[in-house]
N, C-alpha and C positions, 0 to 999 in steps of 0.2 A: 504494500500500500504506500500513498504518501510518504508516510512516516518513518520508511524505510525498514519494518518491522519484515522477520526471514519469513520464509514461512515454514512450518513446528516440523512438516512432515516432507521437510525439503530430500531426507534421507533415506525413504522409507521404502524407498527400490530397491536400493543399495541392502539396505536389509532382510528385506524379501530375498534377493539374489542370493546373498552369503546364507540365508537359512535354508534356502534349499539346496547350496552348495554343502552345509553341513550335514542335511537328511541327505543326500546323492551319496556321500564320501562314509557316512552310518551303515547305509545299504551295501554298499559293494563289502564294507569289511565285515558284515554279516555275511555275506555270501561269499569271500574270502575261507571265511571260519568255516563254514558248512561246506565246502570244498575241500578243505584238508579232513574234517572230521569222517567225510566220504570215503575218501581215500585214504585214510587207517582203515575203514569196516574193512573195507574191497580188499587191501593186504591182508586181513587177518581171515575173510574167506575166503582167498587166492583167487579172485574172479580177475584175473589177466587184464579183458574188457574193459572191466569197470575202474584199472586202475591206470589203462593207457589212458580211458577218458581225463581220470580227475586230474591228473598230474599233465595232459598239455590245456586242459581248461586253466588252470593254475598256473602253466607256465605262459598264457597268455593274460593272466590279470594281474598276477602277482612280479612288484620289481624290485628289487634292493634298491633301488632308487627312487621310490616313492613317496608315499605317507608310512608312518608308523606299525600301522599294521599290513599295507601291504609288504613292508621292509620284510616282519617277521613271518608272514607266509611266503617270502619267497626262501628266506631261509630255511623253514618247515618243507618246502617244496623238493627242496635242494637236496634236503637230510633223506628225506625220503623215497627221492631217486634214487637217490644213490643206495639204500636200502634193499627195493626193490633187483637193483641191477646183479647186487652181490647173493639176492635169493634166485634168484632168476636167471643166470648171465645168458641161457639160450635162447631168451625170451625180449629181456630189454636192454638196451646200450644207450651209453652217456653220447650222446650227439653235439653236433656244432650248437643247438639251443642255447647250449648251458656255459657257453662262451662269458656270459657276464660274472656267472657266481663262479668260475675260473680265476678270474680278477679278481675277484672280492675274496677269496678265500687263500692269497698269495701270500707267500710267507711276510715278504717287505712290508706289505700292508698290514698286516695281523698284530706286526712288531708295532708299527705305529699308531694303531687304534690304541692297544693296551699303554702305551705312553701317554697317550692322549687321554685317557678314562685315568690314570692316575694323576695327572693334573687338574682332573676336574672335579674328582668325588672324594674325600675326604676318609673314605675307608681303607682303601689299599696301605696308607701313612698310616693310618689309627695301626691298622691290624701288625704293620711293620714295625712301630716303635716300641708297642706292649710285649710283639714277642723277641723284639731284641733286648728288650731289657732283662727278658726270663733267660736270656739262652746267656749272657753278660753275666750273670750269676752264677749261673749253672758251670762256666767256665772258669770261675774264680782260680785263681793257681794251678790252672790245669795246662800242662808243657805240651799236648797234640791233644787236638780238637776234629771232631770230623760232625761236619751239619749232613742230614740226607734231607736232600727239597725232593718231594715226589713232584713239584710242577714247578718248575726253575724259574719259566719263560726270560726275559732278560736279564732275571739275577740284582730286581732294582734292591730288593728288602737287602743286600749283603754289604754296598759299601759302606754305609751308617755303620755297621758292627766293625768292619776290620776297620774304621776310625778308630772307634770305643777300643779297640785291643791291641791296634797297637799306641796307644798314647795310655797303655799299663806299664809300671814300671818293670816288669815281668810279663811281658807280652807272651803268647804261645809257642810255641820254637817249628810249630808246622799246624797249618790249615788246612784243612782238607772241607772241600764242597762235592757230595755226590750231586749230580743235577739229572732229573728224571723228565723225559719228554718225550713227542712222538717225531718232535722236527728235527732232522739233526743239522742241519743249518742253522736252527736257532741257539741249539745246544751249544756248537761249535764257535758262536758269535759270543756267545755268553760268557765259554771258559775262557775266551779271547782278552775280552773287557775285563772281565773280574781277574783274570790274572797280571794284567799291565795296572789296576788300581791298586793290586797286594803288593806290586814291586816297586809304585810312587812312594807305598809307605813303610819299604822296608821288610814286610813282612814274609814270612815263610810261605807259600801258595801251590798247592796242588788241585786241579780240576779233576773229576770223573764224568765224561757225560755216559747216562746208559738211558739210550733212544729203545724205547717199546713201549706200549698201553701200560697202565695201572696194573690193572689185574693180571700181568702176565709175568712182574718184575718179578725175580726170583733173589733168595740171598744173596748166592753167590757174583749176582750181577752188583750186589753195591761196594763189595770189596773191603767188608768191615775187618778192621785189624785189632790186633791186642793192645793192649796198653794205651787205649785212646778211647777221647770222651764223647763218645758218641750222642749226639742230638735228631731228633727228626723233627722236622717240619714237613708239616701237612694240611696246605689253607684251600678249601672249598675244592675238594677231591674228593670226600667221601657219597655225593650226592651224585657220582661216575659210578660207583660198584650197584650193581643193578639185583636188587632184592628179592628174593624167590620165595618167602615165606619162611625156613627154614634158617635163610639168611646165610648159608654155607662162603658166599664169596666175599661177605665183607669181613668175615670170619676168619677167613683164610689171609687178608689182608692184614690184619691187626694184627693175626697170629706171625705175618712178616714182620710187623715191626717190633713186637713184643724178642722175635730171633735175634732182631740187630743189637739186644740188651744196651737201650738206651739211659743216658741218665737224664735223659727230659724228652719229651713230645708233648711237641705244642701242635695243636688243632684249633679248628676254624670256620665254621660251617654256617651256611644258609638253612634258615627254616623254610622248606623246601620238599615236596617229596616228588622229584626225579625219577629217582630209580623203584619202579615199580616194575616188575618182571613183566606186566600186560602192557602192550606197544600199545593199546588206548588208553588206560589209565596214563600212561606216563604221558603222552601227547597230550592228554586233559588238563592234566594238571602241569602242565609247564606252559600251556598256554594260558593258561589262568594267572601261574605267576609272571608271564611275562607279560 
């Protein structure tokens, strides 16, 4: 008018647009979700058909490069091709498709996410201070030291401690890091780095990298010696041993580190139930917590 008053409802398309932009982007990851939930039934009653369908409907709606949840059904998508391929290998093969999740799941990249997610979340530091202060203890006067990390990845939680030990006036006379992983490139970057920061500060430094699954690592692969203070570390691994009721594998796990006759393990875990022995329960519920 006159008066140069707006007018109230100058906006009111603009919000219309974005509300059905919000129900359009609601819908599809509802049907995102009912896509993948499809295609667990289809695997668990081997119906071939039903799972060539769901998994290229999925791989045509689902991108790592999306929205939020398409991110994580294309990762779901991904996991479970590849699932399928290794029950099946006469049946299905990893094609040019999956070219992107090729990329996305490269070692270089994988290094740099988890750097990135430790600068931004405040847990990774919590969980690394509380248990170097326990393991700095545990080491008191102790002349060889041996840490076992069943998940090393770059080895960030270990320069903070060889500070703390060697700036003792009795430092350790030898370090030893077993580092557990399935990348041995990342393994091999690891003992690289952490052994050129044990040599800035003087320290004694031996690396073990032993490259296999969790569940497969055996004693003899960690190389525990006599006369030394063995520690393990074990942060948000135990939600990998996959649970059968019984419990016989996480059993047999614990019973591994219980052999290494440690004098500390330190653990770490998500309230979380992953490992469910039924490939639907655990898809349920990991997509609920994620």
């Amino acid at each position: 008018d006159g008066n140069g008053s707006g007018n109230p409802y100058q906006h009111e398309g603009t919000e219309v647009e974005t509300g059905e932009e919000d129900e359009e982007e609601e819908h599809r990851g509802f049907e995102l979700l009912s896509l993948l939930t499809g295609c667990v039934d289809a695997i668990g009653s081997r119906n071939v058909a039903a799972i060539n369908h769901f998994i290229a409907k999925l791989g045509d709606l689902a991108s790592p490069r999306g929205t939020s949840i398409s991110r994580i059904c294309a990762y779901y998508t991904e996991a479970l091709a590849i699932r399928v391929t290794r029950l099946w290998p006469h049946v299905f093969q990893i094609t040019a498709t999956t070219r992107d999740f090729d990329r996305v799941v490269d070692d270089d990249e994988m290094i740099t996410a988890l750097r990135l997610l430790n600068q931004v979340t405040p847990i990774p530091k919590f969980l690394h201070f509380t248990s170097n202060e326990m393991l700095l203890r545990a080491f008191e006067g102790k002349e060889r030291v041996h840490i076992i990390d069943f998940d090393i990845k770059q080895g960030l939680q270990w320069p903070s401690l060889f500070q703390s030990l060697a700036s003792r006036t009795n430092p350790p006379s030898h370090v030893r890091i077993t580092g557990v992983g399935e990348s041995k490139q990342e393994l091999n970057e690891t003992g690289d780095r952490l052994a050129g920061f044990a040599e800035a500060l003087n320290l004694p430094f031996e690396f073990h990298p032993v490259v296999d699954r969790l569940e497969d690592v055996r004693l003899w692969m960690l190389h525990v010696k006599e006369h030394e203070t063995v520690a393990v570390n074990c942060v948000m691994q135990l939600h990998k041993i996959l649970y059968d009721g019984s419990g016989g594998a996480l059993r047999d796990f614990l019973g591994l580190i219980r052999s290494t006759n440690p004098t500390m393990v330190v653990m770490a875990e998500q309230e979380a139930e992953h490992n469910e022995a039924r490939l639907d329960s655990r898809v349920c519920n990991s997509l609920k917590y994620y």
